[in-house]
C-alpha positions as CSV (number, residue, x, y, z in Angstrom):
1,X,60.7,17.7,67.1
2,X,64.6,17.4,66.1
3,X,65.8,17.4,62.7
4,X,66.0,13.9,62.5
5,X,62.4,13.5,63.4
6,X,61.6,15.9,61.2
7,X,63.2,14.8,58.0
8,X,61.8,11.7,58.5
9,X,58.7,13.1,58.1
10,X,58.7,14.9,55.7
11,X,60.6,11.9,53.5
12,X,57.3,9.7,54.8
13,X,54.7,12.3,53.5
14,X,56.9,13.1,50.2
15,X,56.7,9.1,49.5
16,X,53.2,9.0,50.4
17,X,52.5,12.1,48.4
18,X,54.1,10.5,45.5
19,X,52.2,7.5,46.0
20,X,49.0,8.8,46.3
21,X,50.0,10.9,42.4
22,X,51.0,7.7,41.2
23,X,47.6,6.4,42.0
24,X,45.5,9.2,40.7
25,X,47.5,9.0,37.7
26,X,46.7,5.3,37.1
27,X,43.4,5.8,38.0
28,X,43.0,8.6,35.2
29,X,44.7,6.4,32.8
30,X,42.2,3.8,33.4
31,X,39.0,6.3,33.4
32,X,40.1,7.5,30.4
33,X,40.5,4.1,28.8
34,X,37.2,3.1,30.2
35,X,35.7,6.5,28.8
36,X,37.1,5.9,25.4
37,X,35.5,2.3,25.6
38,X,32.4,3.7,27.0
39,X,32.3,6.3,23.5
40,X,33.0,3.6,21.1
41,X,30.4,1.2,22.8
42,X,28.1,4.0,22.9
43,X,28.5,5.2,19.0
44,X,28.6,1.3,17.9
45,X,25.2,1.3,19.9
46,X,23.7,4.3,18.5
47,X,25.1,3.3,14.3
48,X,23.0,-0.5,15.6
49,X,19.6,1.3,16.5
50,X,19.6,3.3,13.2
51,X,19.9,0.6,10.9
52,X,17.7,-1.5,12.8
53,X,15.1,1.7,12.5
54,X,16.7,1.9,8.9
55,X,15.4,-1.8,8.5
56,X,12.2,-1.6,10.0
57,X,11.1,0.9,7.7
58,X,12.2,-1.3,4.8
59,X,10.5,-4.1,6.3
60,X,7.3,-2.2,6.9
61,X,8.1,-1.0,3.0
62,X,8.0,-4.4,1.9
63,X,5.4,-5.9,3.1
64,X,3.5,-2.4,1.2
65,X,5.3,-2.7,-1.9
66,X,2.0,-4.3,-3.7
67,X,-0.2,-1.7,-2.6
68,X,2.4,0.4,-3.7
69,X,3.1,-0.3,-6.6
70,X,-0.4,-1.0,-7.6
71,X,-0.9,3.1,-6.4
72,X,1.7,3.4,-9.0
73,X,1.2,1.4,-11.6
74,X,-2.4,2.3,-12.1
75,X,-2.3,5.9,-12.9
76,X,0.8,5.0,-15.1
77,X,-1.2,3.0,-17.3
78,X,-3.6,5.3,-18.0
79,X,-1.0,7.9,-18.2
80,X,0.5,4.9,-21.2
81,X,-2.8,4.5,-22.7
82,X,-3.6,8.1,-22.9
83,X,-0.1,8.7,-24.3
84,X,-0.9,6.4,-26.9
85,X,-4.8,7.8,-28.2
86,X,-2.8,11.4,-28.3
87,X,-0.2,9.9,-30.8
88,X,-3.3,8.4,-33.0
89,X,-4.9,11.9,-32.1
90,X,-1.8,14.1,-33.1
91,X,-1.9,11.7,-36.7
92,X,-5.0,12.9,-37.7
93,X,-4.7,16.1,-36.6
94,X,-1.7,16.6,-38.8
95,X,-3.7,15.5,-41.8
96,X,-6.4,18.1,-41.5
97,X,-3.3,20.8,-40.6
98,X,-1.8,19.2,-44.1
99,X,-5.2,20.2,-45.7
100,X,-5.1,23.7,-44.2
101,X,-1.6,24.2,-45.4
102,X,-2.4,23.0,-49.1
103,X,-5.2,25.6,-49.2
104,X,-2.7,28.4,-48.1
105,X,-0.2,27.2,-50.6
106,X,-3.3,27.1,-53.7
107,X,-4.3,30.6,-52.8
108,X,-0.5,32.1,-52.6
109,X,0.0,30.5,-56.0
110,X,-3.0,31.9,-57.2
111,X,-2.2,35.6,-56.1
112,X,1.0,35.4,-57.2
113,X,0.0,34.4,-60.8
114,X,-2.2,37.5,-60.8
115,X,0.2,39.7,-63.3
116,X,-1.9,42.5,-64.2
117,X,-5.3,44.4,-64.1
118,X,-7.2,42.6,-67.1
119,X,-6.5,39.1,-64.9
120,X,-8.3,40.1,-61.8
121,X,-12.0,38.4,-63.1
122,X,-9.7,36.0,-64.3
123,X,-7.9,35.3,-60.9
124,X,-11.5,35.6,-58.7
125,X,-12.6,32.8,-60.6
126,X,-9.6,31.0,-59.9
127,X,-9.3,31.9,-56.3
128,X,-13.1,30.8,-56.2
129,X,-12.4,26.9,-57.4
130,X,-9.4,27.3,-55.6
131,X,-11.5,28.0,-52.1
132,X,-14.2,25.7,-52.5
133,X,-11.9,22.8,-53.9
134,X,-10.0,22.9,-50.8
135,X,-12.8,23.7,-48.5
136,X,-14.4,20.3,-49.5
137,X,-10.7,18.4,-49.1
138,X,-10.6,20.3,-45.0
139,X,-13.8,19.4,-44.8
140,X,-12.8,15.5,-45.6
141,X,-10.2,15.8,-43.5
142,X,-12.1,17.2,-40.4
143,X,-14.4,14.3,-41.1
144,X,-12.4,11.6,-41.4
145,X,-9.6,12.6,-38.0
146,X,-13.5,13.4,-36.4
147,X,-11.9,16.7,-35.5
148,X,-14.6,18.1,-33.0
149,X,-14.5,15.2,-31.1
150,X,-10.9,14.9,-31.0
151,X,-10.7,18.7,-29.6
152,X,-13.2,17.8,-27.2
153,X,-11.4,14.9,-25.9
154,X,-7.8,16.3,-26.0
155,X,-8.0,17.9,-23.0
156,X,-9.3,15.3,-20.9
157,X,-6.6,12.8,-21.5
158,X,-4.4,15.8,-20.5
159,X,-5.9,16.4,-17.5
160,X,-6.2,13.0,-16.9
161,X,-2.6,12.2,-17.6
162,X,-1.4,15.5,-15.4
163,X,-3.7,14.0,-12.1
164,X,-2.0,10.5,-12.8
165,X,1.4,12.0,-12.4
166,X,0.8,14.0,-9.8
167,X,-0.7,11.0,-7.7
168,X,2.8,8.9,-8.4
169,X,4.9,12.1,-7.5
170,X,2.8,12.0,-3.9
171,X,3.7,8.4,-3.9
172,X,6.7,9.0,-4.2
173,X,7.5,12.0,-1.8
174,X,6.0,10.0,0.7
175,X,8.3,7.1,0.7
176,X,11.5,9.7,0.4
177,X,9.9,11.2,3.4
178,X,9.5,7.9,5.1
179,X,12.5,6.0,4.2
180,X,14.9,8.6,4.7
181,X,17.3,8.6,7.7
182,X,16.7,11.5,10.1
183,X,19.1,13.5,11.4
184,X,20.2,13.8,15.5
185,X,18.6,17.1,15.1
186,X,15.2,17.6,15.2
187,X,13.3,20.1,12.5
188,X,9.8,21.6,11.7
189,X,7.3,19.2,12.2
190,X,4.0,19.1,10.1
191,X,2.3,16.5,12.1
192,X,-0.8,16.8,9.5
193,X,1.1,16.7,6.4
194,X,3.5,14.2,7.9
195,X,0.1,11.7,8.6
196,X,-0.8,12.4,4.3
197,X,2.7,11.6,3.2
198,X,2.2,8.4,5.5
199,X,-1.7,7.9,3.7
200,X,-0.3,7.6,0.7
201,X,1.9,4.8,0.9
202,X,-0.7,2.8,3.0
203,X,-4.0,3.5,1.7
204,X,-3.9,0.7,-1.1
205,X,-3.3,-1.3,2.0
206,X,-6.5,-0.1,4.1
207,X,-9.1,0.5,1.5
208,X,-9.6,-3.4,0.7
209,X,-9.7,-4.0,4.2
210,X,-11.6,-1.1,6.0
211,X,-13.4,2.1,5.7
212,X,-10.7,5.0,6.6
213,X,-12.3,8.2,8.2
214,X,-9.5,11.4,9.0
215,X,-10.6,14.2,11.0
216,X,-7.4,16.8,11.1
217,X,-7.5,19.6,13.8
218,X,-5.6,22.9,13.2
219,X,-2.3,22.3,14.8
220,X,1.1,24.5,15.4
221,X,4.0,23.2,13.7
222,X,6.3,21.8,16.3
223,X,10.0,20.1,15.9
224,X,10.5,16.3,15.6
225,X,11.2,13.8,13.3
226,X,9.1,13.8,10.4
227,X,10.2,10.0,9.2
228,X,10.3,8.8,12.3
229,X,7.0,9.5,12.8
230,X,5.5,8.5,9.9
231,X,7.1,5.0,10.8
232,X,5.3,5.3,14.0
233,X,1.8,6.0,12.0
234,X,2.4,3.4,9.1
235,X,2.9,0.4,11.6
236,X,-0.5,1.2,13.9
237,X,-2.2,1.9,10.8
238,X,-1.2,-1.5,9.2
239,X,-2.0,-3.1,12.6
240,X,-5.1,-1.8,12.5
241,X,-5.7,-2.6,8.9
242,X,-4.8,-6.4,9.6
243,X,-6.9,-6.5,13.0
244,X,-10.1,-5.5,11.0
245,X,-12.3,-7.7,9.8
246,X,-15.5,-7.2,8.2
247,X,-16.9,-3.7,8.2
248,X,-13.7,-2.5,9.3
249,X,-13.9,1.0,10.2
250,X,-10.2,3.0,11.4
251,X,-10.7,6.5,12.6
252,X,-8.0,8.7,12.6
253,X,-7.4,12.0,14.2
254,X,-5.3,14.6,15.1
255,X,-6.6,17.3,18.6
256,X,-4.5,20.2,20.4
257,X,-4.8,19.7,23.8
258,X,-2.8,22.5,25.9
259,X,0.8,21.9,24.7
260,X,0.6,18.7,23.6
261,X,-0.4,17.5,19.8
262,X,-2.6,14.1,20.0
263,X,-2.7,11.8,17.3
264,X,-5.7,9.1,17.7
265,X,-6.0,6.0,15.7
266,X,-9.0,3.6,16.7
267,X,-10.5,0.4,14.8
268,X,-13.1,-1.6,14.8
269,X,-11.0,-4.8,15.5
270,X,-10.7,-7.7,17.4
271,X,-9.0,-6.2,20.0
272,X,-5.8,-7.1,22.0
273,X,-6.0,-9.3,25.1
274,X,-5.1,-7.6,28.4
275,X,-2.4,-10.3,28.6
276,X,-0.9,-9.4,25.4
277,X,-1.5,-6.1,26.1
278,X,1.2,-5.7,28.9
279,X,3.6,-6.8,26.4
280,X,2.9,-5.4,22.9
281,X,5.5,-2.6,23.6
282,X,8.5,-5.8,24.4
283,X,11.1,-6.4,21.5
284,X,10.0,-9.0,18.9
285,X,6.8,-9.6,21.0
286,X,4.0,-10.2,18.3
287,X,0.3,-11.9,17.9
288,X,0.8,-12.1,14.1
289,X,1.1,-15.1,12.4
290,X,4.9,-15.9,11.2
291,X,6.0,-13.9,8.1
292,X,3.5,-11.1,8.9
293,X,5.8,-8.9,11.6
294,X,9.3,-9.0,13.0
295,X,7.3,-8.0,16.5
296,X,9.4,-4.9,16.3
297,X,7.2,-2.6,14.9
298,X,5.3,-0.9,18.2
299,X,8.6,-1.7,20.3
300,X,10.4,1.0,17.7
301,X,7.0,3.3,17.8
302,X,7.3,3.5,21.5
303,X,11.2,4.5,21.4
304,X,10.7,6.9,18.7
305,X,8.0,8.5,21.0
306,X,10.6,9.1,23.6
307,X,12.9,10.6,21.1
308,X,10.3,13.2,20.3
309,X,9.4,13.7,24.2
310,X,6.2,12.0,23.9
311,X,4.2,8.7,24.4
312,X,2.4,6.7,22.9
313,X,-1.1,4.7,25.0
314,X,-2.8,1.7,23.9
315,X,-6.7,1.0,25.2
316,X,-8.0,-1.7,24.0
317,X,-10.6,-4.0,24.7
318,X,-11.1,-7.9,22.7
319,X,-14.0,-8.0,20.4
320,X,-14.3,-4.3,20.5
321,X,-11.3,-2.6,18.9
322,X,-8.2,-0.8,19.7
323,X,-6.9,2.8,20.4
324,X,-3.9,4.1,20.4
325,X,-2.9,7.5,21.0
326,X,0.4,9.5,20.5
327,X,1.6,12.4,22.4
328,X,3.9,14.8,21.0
329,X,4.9,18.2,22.5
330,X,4.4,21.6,20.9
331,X,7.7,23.3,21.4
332,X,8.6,26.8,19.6
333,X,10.2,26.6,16.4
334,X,10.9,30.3,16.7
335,X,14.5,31.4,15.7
336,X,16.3,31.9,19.2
């Protein structure tokens, strides 16, 4: 080849070269572009699905908030009432400690007047009117506040009182547990107590409606999403509290089976048809009448599910009932 040949060449495979950069260069603009899109799309998904989870749960929250707040506003009003006898209580109990003080005061006065020797017949007569004057004014007093009764009953509003509180603190802890927002991360994971924080904000729901049995096996603690998953529990509990009808009967219970935790909720209720059944698990698919679910509920439960590398199985049969069981992994929550 001469050296015209060959510059010509090589000026052909320099252009080409340059080309093919200017190309790849484009093309890496444009992935990157695309990529960026792709994150933002992605994010703006993600931020969607957590308030729509965000809004479930306050949908599911609502349509509990009388059973709630009937779980709370009954123990408060005992709580208000007991409150109340204790102020009437600590009244009368101030009039006999008024009598007690009166008769320390009487007998002070009476020693203290007590000057010299020749006085002391003098001052035991005194301090004997003295005692059995104010004797007979306690003894008024006792009777009148009813004092043994009042010492007898004291304690049982207190006791009373303490178990109300307690019962609206659970309340309470259950809904921070199950309206909070969970984090990307998964933590410790109680499935037991996460199924009685989730009890406590539905049972005011189920106990009109059916007869509630729990069976709770002894399960490792395993990592997931405790809100999550007691929005998973709350919406098959509530659909089998509304599928019931009379002599409603839900069963829950919680096995270990190898690795895997199962949690099993069956009713007595009408069932689901195997139609409906193939669809239950769709977006905004629902057999309730209009205002009683968004048909969002088990379509949510079956994604959270995923999230925890689990499933969740429906069997179910019309006139019979419904089960439905979730699977959730044991993994070790040992420090790596």
């Amino acid at each position: 080849m001469d050296k015209n040949n060959y510059k010509a060449a090589y000026e052909r495979q320099k252009i080409a070269r340059a080309r093919a950069e200017n190309q790849l260069e484009n093309i890496s603009r444009e992935l990157y572009g695309s990529n960026k899109a792709l994150q933002k799309s992605y994010e703006k998904l993600k931020n969607q699905k957590s308030q729509l989870l965000h809004q479930e749960k306050l949908a599911s929250i609502g349509q509990l908030s009388a059973g709630i707040a009937h779980e709370i506003n009954n123990p408060s009003g005992f709580i208000k009432s007991n409150l109340t006898t204790l102020e009437h209580y600590t009244a009368d109990i101030f009039q006999v400690m008024a009598a007690y003080q009166s008769f320390v005061e009487k007998i002070e006065a009476d020693i203290n007047n007590a000057q010299h020797e020749n006085l002391k017949d003098d001052l035991r007569d005194s301090l004997r009117e003295t005692l059995m004057n104010s004797l007979t004014e306690i003894r008024i007093a006792e009777k009148k506040a009813d004092i043994e009764y009042l010492l007898e009953d004291i304690p049982n509003l207190i006791n009373e009182s303490i178990d109300g509180a307690n019962r609206i603190t659970k309340i309470v802890d259950g809904l921070k547990v199950f309206s909070r927002i969970d984090s990307d991360y998964k933590e410790i994971l109680d499935v037991n107590e996460t199924i009685e924080n989730t009890l406590k904000l539905v049972q005011n729901e189920i106990k009109y409606t059916a007869e509630l049995s729990i069976d709770y096996g002894e399960l490792p603690k395993t990592m997931g999403y405790p809100g999550s998953l007691s929005q998973v529990i709350l919406n098959i509990l509530v659909n089998a509290s509304q599928a019931v009808e009379e002599n409603g009967r839900i069963n829950l219970s919680t096995t270990l089976e190898k690795n895997w935790i199962l949690i099993s909720i069956k009713d007595n209720g009408v069932g689901i048809s195997e139609d409906a059944i193939n669809k239950i698990f769709d977006p905004f698919f629902t057999t309730k009448p209009v205002g009683l679910g968004t048909g969002l509920g088990l379509s949510i439960s079956s994604g959270i599910m995923k999230q925890h590398g689990g499933q969740i199985e429906v069997d179910s049969k019309v006139g019979k009932g419904t089960l439905f069981t979730l699977h959730i992994p044991v993994v070790d929550i040992s420090p790596i």
